[in-house]
Backbone bond lengths (Angstrom), bond angles and torsions (degrees), N, CA, C in turn:
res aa  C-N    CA-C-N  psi(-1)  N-CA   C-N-CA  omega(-1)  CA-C   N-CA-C  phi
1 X - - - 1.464 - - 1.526 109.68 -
2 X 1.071 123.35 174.53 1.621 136.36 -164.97 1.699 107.69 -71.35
3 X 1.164 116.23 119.78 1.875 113.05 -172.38 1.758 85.11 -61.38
4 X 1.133 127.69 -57.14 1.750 109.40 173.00 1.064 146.62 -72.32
5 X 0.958 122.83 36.29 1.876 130.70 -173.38 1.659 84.70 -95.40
6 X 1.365 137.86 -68.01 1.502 121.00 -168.86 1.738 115.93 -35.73
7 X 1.542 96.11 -36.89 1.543 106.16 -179.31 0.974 147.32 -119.23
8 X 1.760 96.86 22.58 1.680 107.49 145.29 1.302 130.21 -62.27
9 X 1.326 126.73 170.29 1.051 148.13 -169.53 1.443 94.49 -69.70
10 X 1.573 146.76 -35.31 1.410 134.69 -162.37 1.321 105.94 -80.17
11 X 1.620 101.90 -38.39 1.979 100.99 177.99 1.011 95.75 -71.13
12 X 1.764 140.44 -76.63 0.811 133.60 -155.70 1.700 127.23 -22.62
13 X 1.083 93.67 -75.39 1.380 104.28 162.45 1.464 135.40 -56.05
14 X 1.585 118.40 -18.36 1.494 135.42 148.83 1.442 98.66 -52.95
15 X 1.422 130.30 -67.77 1.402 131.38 -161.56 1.314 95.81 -79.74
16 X 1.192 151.05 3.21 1.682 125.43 153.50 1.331 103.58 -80.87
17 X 0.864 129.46 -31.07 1.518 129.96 -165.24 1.115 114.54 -84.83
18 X 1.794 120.60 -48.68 1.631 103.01 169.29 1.390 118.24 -92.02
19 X 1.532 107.50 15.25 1.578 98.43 163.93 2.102 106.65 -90.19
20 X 1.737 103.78 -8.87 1.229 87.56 -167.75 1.823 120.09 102.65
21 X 0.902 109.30 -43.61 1.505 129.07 -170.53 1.256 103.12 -51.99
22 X 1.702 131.61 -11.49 1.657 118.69 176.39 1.709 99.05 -110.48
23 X 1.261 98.51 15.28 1.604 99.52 163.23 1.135 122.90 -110.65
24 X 1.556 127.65 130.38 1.257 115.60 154.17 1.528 132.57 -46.53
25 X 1.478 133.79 -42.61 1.248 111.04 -179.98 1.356 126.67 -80.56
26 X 1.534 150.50 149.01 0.941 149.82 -160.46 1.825 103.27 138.84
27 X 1.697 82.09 -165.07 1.825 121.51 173.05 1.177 97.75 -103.59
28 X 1.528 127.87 99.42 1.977 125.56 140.68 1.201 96.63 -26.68
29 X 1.501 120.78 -79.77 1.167 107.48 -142.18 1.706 120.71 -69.69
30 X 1.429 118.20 -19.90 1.368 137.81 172.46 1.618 113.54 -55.13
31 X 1.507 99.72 -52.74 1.582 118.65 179.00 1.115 106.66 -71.59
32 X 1.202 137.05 -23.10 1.900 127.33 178.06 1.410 91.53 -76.17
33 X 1.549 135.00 -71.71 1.149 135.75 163.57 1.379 131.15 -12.94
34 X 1.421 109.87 -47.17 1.601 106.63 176.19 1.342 112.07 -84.29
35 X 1.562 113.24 -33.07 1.426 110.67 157.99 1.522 145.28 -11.53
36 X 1.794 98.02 -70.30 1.088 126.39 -169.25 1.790 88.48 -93.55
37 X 1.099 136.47 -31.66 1.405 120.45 -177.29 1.605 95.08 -75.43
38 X 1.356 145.30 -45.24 1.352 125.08 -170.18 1.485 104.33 -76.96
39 X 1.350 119.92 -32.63 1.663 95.27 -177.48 1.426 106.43 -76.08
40 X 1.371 136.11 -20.06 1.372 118.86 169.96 1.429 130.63 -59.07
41 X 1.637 92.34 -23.54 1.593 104.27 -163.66 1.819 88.61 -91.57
42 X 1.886 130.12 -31.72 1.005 111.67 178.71 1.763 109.93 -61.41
43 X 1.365 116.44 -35.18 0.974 115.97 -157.95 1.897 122.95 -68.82
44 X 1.300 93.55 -26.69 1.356 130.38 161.47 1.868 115.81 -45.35
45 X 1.331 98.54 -76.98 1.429 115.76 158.18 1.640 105.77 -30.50
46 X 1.309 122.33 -82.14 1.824 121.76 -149.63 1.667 84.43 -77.48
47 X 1.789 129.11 -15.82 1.986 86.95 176.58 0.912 104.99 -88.39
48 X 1.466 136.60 -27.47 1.536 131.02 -178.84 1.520 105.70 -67.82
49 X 1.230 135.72 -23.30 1.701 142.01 -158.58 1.142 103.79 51.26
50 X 1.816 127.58 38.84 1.387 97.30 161.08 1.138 138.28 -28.23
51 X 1.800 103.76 151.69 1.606 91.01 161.97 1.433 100.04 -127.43
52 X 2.016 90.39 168.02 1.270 97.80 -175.53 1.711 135.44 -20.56
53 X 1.449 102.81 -66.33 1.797 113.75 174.83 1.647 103.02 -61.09
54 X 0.834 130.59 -37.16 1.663 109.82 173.10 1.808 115.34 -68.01
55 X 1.116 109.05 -29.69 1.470 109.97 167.83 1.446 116.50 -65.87
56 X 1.149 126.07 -82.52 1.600 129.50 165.20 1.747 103.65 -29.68
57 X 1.276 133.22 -71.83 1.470 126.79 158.06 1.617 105.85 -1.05
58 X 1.426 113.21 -90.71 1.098 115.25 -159.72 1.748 110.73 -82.07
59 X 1.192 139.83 14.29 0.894 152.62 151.84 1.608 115.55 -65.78
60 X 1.681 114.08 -66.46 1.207 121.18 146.34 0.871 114.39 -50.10
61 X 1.427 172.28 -37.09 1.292 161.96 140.26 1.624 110.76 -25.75
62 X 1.223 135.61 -54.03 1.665 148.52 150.76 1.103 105.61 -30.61
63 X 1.668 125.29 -60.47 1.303 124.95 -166.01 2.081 107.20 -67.78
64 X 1.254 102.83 -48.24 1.500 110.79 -168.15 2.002 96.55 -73.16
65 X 1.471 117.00 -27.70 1.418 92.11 -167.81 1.902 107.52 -104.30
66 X 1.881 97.95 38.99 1.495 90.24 -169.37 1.281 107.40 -63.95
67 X 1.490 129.58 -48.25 1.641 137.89 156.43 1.782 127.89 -8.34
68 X 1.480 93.81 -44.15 1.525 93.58 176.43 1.836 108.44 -107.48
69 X 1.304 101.64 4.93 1.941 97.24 171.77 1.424 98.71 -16.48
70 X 1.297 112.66 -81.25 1.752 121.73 -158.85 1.378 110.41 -30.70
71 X 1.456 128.32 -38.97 1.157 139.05 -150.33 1.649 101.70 -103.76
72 X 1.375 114.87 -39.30 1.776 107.66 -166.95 2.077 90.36 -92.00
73 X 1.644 113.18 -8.16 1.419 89.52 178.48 1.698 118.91 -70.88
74 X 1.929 104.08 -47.96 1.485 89.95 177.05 1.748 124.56 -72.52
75 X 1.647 113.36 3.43 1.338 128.17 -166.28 1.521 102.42 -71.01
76 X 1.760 109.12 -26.84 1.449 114.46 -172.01 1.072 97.69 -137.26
77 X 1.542 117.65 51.59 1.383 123.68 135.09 1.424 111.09 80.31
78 X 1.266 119.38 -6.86 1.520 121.05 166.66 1.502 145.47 -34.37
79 X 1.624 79.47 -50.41 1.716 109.07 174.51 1.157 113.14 -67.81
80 X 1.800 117.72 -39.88 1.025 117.44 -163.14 1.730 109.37 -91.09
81 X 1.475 106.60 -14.42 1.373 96.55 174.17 1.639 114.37 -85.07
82 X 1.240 124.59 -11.27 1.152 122.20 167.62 1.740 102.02 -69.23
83 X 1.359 136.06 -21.37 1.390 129.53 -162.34 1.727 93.72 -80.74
84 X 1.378 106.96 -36.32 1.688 116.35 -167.36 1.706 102.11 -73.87
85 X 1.360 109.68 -33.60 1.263 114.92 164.62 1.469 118.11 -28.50
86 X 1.517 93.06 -70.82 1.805 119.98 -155.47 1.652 92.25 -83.66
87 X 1.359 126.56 -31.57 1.521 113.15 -179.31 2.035 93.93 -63.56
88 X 1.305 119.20 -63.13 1.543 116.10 177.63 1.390 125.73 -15.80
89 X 1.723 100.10 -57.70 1.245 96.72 179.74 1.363 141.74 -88.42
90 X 1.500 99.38 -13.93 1.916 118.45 152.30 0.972 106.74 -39.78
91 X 1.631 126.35 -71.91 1.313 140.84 -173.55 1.528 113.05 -51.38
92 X 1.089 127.19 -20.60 1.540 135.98 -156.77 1.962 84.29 -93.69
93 X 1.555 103.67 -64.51 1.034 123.32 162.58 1.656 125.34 -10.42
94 X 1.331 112.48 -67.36 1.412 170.94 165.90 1.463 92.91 84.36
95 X 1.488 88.19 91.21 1.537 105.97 147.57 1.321 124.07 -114.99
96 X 1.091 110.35 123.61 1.722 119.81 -161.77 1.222 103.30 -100.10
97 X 1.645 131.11 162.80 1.244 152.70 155.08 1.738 108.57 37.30
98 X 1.204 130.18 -167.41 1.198 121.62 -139.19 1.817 140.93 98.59
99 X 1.250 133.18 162.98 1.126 136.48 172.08 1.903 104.17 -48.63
100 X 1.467 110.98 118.74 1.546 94.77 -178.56 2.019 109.78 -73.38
101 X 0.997 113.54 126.57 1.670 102.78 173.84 1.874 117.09 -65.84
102 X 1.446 104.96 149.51 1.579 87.87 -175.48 1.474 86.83 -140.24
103 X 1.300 113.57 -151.97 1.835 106.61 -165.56 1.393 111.46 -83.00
104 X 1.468 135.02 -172.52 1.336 116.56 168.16 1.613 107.84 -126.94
105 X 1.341 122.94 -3.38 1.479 126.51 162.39 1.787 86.36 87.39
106 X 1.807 81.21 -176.79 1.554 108.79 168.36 1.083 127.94 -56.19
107 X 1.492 113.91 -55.57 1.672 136.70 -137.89 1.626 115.58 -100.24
108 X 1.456 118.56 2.48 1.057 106.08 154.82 1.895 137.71 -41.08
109 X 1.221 123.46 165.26 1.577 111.67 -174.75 1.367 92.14 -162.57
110 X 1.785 131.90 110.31 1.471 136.57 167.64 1.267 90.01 -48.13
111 X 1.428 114.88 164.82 1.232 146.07 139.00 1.593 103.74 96.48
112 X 1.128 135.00 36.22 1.284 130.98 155.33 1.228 117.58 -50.40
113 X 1.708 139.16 169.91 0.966 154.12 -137.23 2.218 91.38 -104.29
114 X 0.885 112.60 138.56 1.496 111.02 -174.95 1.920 110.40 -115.46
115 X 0.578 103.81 116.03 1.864 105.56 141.35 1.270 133.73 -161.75
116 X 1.209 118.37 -179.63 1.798 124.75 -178.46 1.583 114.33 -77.69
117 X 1.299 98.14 126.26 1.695 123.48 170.90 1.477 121.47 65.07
118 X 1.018 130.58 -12.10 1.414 139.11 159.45 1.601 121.46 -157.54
119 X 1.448 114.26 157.45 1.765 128.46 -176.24 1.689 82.94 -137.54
120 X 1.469 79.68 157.50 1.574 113.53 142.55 1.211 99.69 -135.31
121 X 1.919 92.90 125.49 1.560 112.36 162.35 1.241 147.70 -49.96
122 X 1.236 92.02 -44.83 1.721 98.24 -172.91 1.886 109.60 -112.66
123 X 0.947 92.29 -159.04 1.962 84.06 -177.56 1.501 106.48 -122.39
124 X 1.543 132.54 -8.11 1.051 134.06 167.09 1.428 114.55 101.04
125 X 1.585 119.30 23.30 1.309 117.93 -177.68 1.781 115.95 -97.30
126 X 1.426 88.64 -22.07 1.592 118.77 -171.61 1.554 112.68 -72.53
127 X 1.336 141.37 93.82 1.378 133.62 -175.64 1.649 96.47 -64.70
128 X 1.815 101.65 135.68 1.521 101.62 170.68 1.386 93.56 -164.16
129 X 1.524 103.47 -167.69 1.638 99.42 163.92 1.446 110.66 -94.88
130 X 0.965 105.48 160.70 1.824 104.06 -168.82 1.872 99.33 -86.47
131 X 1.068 104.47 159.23 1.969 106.41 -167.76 1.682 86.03 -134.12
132 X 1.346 132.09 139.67 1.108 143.31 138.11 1.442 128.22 -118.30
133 X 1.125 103.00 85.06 1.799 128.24 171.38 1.750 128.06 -56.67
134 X 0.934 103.46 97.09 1.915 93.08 173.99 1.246 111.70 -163.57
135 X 1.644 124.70 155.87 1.160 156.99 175.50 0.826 125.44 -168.38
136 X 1.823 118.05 -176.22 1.937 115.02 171.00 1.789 109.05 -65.33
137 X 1.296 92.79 -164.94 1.566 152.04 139.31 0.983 122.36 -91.48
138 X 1.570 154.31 72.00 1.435 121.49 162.06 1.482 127.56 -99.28
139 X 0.926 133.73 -178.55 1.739 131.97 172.70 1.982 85.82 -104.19
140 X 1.525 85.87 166.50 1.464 108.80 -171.29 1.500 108.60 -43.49
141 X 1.274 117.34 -57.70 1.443 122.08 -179.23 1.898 120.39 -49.50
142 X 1.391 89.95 -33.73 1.736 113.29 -177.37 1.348 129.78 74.87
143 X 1.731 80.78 48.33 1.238 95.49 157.94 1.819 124.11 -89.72
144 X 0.806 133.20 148.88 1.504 129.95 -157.98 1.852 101.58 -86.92
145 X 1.076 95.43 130.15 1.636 102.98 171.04 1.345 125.99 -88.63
146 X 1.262 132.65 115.33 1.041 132.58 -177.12 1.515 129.66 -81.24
147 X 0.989 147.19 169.45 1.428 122.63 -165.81 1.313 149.85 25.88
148 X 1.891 90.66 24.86 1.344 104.54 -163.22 1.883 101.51 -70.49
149 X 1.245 129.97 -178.48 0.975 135.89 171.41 1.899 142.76 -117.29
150 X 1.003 126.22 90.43 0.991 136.61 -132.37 2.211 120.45 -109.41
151 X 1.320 91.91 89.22 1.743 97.32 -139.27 1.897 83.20 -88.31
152 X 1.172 116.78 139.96 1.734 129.13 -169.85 1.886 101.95 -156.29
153 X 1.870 83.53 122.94 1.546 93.54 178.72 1.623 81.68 -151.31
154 X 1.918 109.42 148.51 1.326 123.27 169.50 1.359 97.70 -154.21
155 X 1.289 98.45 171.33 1.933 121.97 -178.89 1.661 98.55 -84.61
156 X 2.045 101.80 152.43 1.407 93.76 -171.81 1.702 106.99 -83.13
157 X 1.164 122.73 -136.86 1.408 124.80 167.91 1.255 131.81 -83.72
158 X 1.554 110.37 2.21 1.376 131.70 165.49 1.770 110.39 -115.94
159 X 1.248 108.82 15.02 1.678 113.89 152.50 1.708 93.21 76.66
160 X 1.629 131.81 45.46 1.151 142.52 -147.91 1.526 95.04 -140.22
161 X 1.650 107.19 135.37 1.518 97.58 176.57 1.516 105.57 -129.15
162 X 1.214 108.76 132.87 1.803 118.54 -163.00 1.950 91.26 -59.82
163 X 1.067 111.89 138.24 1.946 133.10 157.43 1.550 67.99 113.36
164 X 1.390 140.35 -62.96 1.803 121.24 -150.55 1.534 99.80 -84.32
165 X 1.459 126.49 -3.32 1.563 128.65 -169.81 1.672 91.51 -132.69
166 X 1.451 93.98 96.46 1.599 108.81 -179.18 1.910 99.23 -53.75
167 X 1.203 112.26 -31.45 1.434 105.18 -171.93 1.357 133.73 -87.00
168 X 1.861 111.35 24.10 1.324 141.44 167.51 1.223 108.25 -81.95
169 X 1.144 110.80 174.53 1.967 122.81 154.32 1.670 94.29 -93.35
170 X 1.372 106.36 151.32 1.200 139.22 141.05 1.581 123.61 -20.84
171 X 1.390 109.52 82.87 1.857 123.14 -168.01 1.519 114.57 69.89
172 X 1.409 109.32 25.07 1.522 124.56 179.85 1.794 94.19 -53.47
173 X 1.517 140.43 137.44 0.947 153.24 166.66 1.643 105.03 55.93
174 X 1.259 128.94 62.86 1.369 140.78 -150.37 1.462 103.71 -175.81
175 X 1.338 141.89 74.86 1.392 119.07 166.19 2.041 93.67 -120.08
176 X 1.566 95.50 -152.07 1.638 99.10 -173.17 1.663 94.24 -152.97
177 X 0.966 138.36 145.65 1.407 135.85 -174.58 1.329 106.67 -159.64
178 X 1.444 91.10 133.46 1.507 115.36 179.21 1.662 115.71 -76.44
179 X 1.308 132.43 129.57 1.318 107.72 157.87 1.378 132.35 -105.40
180 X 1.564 109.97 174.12 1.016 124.94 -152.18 1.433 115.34 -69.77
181 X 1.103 117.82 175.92 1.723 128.68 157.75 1.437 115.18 -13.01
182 X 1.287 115.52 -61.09 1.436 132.20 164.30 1.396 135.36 -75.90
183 X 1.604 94.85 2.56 1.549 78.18 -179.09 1.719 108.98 101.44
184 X 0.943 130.39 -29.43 1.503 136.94 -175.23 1.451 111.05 -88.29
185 X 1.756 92.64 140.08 1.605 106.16 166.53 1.472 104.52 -132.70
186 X 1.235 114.50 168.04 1.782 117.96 176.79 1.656 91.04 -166.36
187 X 1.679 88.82 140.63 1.482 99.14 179.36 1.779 96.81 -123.51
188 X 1.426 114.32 170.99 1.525 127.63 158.68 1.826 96.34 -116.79
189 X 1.541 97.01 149.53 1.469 84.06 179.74 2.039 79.61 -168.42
190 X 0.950 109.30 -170.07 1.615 140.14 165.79 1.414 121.11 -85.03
191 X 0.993 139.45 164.67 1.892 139.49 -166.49 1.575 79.99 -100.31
192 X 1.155 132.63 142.93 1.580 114.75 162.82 1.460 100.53 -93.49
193 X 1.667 107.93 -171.71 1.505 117.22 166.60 1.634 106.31 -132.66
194 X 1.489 88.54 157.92 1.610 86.63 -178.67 1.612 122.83 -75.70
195 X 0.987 117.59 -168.42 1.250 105.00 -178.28 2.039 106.44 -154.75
196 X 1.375 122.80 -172.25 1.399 114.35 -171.12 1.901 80.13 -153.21
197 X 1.488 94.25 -179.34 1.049 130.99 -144.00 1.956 97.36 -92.76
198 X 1.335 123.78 109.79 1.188 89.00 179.70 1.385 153.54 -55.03
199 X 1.339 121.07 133.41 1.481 124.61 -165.27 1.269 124.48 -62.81
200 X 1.595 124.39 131.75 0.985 133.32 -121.98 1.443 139.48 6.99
201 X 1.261 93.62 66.38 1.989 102.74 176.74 1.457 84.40 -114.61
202 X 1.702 80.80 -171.43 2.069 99.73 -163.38 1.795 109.42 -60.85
203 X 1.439 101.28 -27.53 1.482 106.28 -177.15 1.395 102.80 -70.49
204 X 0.952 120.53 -65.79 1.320 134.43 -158.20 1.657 93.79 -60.44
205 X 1.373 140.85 -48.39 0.960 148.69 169.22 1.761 105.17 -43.32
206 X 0.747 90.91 -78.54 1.890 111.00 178.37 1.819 87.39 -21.21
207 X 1.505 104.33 -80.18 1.558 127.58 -153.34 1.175 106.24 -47.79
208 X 1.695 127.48 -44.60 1.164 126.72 176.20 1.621 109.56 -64.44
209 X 1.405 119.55 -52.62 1.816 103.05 -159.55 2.028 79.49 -66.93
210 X 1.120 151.54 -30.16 1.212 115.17 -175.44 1.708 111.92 -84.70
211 X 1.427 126.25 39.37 1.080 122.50 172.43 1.439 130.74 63.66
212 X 1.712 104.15 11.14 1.516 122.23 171.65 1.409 128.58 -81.27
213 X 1.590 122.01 -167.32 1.337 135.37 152.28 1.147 100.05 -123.58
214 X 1.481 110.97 167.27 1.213 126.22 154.60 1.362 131.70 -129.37
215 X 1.209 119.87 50.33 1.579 138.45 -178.35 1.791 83.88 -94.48
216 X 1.468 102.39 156.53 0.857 128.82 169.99 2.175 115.20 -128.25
217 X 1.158 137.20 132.31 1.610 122.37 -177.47 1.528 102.73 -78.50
218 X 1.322 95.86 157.02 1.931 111.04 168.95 1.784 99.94 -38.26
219 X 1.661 87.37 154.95 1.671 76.83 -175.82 1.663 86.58 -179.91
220 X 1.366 135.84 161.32 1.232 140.46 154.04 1.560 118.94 -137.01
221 X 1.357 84.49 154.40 1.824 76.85 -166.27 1.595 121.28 -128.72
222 X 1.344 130.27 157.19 1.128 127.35 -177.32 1.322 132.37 -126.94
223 X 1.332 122.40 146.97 1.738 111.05 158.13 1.914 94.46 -113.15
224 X 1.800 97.95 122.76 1.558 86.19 165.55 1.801 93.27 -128.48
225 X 1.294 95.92 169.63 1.453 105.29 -158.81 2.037 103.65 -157.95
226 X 1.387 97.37 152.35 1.458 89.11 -172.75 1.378 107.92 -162.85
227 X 1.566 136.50 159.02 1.457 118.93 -171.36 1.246 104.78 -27.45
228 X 1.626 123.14 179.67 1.222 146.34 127.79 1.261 106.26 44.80
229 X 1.848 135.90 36.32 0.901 123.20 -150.59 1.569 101.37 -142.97
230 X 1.050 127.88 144.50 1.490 114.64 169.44 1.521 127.78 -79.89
231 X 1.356 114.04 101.81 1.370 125.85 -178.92 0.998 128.45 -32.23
232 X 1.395 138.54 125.13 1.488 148.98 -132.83 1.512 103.51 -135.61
233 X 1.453 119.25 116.19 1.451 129.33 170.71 1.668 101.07 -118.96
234 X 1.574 105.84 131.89 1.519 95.91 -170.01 1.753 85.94 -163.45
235 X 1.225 131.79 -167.36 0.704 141.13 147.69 2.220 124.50 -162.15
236 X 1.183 148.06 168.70 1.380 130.87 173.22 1.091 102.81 -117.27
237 X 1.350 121.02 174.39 1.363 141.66 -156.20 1.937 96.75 -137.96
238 X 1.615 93.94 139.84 1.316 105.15 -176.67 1.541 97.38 -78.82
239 X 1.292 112.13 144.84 1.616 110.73 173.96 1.504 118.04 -78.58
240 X 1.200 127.84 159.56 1.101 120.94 -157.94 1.286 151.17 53.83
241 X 1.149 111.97 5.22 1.627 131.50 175.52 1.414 100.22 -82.58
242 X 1.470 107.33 136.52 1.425 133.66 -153.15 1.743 94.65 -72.24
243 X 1.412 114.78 -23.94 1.360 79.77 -149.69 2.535 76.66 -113.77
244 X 1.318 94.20 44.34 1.782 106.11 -172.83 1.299 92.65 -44.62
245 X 1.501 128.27 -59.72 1.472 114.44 -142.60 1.674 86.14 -138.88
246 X 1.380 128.60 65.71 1.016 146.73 166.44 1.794 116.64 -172.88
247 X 1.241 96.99 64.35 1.441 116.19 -169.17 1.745 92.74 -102.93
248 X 1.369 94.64 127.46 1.753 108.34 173.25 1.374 105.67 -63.04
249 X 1.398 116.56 -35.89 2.135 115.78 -177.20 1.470 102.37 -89.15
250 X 1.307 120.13 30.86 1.500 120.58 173.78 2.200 115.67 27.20
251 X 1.376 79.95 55.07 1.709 70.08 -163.45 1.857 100.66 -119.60
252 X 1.589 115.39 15.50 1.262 100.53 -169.42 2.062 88.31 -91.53
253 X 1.827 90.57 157.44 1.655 83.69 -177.63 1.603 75.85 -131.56
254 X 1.371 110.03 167.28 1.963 113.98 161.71 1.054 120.28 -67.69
255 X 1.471 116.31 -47.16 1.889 125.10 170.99 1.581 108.96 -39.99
256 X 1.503 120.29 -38.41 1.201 115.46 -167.81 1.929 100.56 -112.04
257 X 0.959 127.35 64.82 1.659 141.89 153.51 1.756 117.26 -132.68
258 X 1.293 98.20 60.72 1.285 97.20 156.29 1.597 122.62 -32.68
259 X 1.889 97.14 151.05 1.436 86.86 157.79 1.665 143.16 -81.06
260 X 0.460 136.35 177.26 1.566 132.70 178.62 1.633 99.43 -128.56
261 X 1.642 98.72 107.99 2.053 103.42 171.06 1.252 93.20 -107.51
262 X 1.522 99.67 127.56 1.771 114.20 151.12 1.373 125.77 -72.88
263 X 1.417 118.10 109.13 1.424 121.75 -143.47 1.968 85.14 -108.38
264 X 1.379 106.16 124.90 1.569 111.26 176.51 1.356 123.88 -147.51
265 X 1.530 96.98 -10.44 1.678 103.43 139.49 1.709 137.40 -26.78
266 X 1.365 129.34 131.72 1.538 109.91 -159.67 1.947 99.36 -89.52
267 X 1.674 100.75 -19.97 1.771 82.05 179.50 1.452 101.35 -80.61
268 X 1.227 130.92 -47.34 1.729 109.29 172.73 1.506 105.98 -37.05
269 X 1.064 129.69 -90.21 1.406 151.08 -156.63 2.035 85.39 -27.78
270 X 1.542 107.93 -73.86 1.670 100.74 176.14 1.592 128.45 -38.18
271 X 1.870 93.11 -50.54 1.575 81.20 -176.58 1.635 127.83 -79.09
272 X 1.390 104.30 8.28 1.149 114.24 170.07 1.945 127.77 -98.86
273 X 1.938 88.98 13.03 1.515 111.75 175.59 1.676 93.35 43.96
274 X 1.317 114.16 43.80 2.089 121.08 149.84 1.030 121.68 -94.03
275 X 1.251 129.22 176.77 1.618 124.12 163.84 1.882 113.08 -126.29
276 X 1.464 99.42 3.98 1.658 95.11 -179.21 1.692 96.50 -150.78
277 X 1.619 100.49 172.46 1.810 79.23 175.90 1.169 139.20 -78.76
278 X 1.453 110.32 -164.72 1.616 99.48 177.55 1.137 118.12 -165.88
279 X 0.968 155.87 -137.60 1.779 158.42 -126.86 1.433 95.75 -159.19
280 X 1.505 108.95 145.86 1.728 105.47 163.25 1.141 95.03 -146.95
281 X 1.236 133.46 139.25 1.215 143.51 139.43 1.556 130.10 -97.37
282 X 1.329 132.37 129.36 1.569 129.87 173.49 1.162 120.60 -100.35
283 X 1.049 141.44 112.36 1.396 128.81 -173.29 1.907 125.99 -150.88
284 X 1.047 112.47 89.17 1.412 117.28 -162.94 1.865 102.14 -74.30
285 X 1.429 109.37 159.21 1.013 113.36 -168.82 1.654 116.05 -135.59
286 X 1.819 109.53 111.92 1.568 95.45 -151.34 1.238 100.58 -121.72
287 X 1.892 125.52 135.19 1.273 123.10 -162.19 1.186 102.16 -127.06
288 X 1.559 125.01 -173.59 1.710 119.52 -123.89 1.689 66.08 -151.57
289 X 1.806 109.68 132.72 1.507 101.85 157.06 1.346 132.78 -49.27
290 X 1.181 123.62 150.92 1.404 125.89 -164.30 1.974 95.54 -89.06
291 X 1.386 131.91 149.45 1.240 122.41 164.46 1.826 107.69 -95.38
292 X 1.117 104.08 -13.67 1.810 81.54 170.95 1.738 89.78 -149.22
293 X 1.645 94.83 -166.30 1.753 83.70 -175.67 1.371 112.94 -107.40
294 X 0.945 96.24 6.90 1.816 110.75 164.87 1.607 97.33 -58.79
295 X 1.638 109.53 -72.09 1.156 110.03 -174.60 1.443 141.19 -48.53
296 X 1.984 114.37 -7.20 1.199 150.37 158.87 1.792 115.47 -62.51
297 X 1.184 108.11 -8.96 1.347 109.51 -171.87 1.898 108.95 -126.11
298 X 1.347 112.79 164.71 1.594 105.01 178.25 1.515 115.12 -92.38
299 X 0.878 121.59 -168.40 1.570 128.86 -171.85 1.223 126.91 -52.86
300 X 1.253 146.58 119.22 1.845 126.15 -178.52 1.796 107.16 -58.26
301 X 1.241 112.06 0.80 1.211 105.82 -158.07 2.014 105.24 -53.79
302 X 1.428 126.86 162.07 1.093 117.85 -174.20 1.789 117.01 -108.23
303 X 1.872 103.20 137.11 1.253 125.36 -129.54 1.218 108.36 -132.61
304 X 1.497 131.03 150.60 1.451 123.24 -152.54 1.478 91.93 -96.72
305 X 1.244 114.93 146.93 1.673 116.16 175.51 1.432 119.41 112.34
């Protein structure tokens, strides 16, 4: 098709008008935005020469996969380019080192169960290996935060997340914990497993004609947060899971793969009131002052719960 048809005078003037932009009433800032999103998307159209039925196609395709949005946005890298975003402008910033942030997915749920310095996750019905997780809070310098706040949700051993897996309890592997005096939290919980995209849904559909997967590896994730502090969305990755550094939500980083020690020693195993071994993870968590108090809080984005 014609390299100028986007930038004749007929679109042109089509795209002021249904962006709005030759009207005074509205959003400026909305209408520059829709602007530049329809002429990209016209422009898109005349190099490929769509045709009609592939447009409507994938239109209907939009309409049927509104359900899995959450899932095909970080699947194509969306999420994660907003993360490359926000690392840029730290750095621009110069904010150095710290907890690296990574995406935060769908499946979060407010209102988990709360208390000071340690949880147990799960309720103990679930056969797994047992995981005992803990470290600080610190601020950049490392000094330890106290009362910092420490929000933890993962998939069970069938890659299942309690409120979206009717066949959980109620904030099953979901609590929030305060830490202590020092700065410290420690949880008991289950090893999770990873999980994929359901089979043949829109994602999974999507992922294949672009020659993908959609498994994602074991992994748990967090929002922790603390005075005056810049709010931290991150989550780690179990080591060794097949699919570690081939994650469809592009969200595994190296900073965040703890190790995993198999603890089978009998005074661990006691002082951890167990009776067989288990998993340890250490992992401290270090945050960057916040510049306003907006920046103390997580995303408005909208959230199950």
């Amino acid at each position: 098709m014609s390299e100028d048809l986007v930038q004749s005078a007929e679109v042109q003037q089509l795209l002021d008008r249904a962006s709005g932009v030759d009207a005074e009433a509205g959003d400026p800032r909305l209408k520059q935005i829709m602007r530049r999103m329809l002429a990209d998307l016209f422009a898109t159209i005349d190099a490929f020469d769509i045709s009609e039925d592939e447009f409507w196609h994938a239109l209907h395709f939009a309409q049927q996969a509104a359900p899995e949005f959450g899932l095909i946005v970080p699947g194509i890298g969306l999420e994660r380019f907003l993360d490359i975003r926000a690392d840029r402008k730290a750095a621009a910033a110069g904010l150095e080192g710290g907890t690296p942030r990574t995406i935060e997915g769908p499946l979060y749920v407010a209102g988990a169960p709360r208390s000071v310095g340690e949880a147990r996750l799960d309720d103990g019905t679930e056969k797994g290996e047992v995981l005992i997780m803990h470290g600080r809070v610190l601020d950049i310098s490392g000094k330890p935060l106290a009362g910092a706040l420490v929000e933890v949700w993962h998939a069970n051993t069938a890659g299942g997340y309690s409120h979206f897996d009717p066949s959980q309890p109620a904030y099953n592997l979901r609590r929030q914990i305060e830490t202590d005096s020092e700065g410290r939290y420690k949880f008991r919980s289950i090893i999770p497993s990873g999980y994929s995209v359901p089979p043949g849904g829109s994602s999974d559909n999507l992922l294949t004609k672009l020659g993908r997967h959609g498994h994602r590896p074991a992994h748990i994730h967090f929002f922790v947060s603390a005075n005056k502090c810049l709010h931290l969305t991150t989550q780690i990755n179990i080591d060794g899971d097949p699919y570690l550094h081939d994650d469809f939500a592009f969200a595994t980083r190296d900073d965040l793969i703890p190790a995993v020690v198999r603890r089978e020693e009998t005074e661990a195993i006691v002082a951890n009131n167990l009776n067989e071994p288990f998993s340890e993870i250490e992992f401290d968590f270090i945050l960057h002052p916040a510049a306003s108090d907006a920046d103390t809080l997580a995303s408005t984005r909208p959230r199950a719960g």
